[in-house]
N, C-alpha and C positions, 0 to 999 in steps of 0.2 A: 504494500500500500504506500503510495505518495502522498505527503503531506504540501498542500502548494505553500507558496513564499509568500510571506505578506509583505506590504512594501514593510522599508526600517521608519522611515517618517512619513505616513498617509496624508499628516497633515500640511507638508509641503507640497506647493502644487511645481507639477516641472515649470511652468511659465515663468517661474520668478529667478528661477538658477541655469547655469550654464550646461546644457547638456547633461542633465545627472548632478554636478557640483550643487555643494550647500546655497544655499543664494547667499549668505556671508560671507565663504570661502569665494567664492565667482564677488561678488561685488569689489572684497576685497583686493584679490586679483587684478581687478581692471580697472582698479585704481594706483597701483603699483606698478601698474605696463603704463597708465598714462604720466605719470611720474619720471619711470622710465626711459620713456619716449620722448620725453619733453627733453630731460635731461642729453639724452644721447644727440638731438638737433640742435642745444645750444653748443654743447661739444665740439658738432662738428662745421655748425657756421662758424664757432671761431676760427678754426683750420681753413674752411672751403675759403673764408673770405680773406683770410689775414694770411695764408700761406706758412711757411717754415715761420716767419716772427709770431703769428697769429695774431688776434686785433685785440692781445692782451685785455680781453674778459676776466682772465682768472689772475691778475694781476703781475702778468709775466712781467719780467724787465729785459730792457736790449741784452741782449746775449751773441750775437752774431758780427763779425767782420769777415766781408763777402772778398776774398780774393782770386773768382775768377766769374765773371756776373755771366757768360754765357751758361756754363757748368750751372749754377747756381738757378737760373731761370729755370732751367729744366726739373732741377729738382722740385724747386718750391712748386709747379707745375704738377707734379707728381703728388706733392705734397696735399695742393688744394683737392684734386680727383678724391684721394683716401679719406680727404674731409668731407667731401660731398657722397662720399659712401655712407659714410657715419647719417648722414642727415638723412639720406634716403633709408636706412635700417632705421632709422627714430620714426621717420612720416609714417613707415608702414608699421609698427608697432601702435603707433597713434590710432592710426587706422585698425589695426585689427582689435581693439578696445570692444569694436561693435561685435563682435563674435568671434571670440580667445578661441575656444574648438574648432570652427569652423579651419581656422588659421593656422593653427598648432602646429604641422611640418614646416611651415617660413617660420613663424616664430623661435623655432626649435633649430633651425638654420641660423638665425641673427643671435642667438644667444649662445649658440657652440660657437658663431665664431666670435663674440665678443669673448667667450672664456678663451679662443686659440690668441686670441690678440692678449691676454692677461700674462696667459703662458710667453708670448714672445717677451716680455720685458725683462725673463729671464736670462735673453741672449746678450741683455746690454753689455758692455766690457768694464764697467765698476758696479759691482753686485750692491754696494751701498745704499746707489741712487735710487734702487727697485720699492726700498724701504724708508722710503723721504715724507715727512710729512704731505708735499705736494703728492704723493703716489697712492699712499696708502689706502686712501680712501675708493681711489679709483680701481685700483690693484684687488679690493674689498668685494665694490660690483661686481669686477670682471671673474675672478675666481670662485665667490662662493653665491652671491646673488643669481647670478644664472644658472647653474647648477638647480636651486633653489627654486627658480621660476620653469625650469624644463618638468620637474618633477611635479609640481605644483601643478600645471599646465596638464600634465599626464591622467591626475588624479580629477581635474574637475568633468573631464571627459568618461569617467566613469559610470556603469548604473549599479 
């Protein structure tokens, strides 16, 4: 004899939550992607617009003497593109606020490679720097925030 399953909370209706997710756990969520997402496009307007100096948002100071401006052009060139990658993974995070499930494989893309990008700062050549007040915070997102939001993301998709 089979016993059927009763839902676990009948008295949540699915309309108010994310595909199965709690609607606190999903609300919560999709207020952390828009956080998030914000966050990662001011990020990277600083970069797309200011290039290698950036348009010192975060308080940078001159650090740069350019001694060969063609070399250089090119770089900073390079530079801006990585920053308008950055904005474009915030826009569509933004975006997929409207329905985290729906989205989950991109989202799960921009957040493995923001943790592969966390990972790279291990390649720097003074391991100090990685651990700099300016880093930390960031180094913080990139490693254990995402992680954190892949799983998250996994769980609200659940019945």
């Amino acid at each position: 004899m089979r016993l059927a399953k009763r839902p676990a909370a009948p008295h949540i209706r699915a309309s108010w939550a994310i595909s199965g997710g709690t609607p606190m756990s999903a609300g919560i969520f999709r207020v952390v992607l828009a956080l998030s997402g914000a966050l990662v496009i001011f990020l990277g307007l600083n970069v797309a617009l200011g290039g290698i100096p950036t348009m010192s948002w975060l308080g940078e100071r001159p650090f740069l003497a350019v001694t060969d401006e063609a070399q250089y052009l090119l770089i900073d060139n390079h530079i801006r593109f990585f920053g308008g990658l950055f904005v474009g993974f915030g826009l569509f995070m933004l975006f997929a606020v409207t329905d985290p499930v729906k989205y989950r494989q991109a989202l799960t893309v921009i957040f493995a490679a923001i943790f592969i990008g966390g990972l790279a700062r291990f390649s720097a050549p003074e391991m100090d720097v990685v651990f700099e007040n300016e880093i930390i915070g960031s180094l913080a997102a990139e490693l254990l925030l995402m992680p954190v939001l892949v799983f998250w993301l996994s769980r609200l998709g659940r019945r």
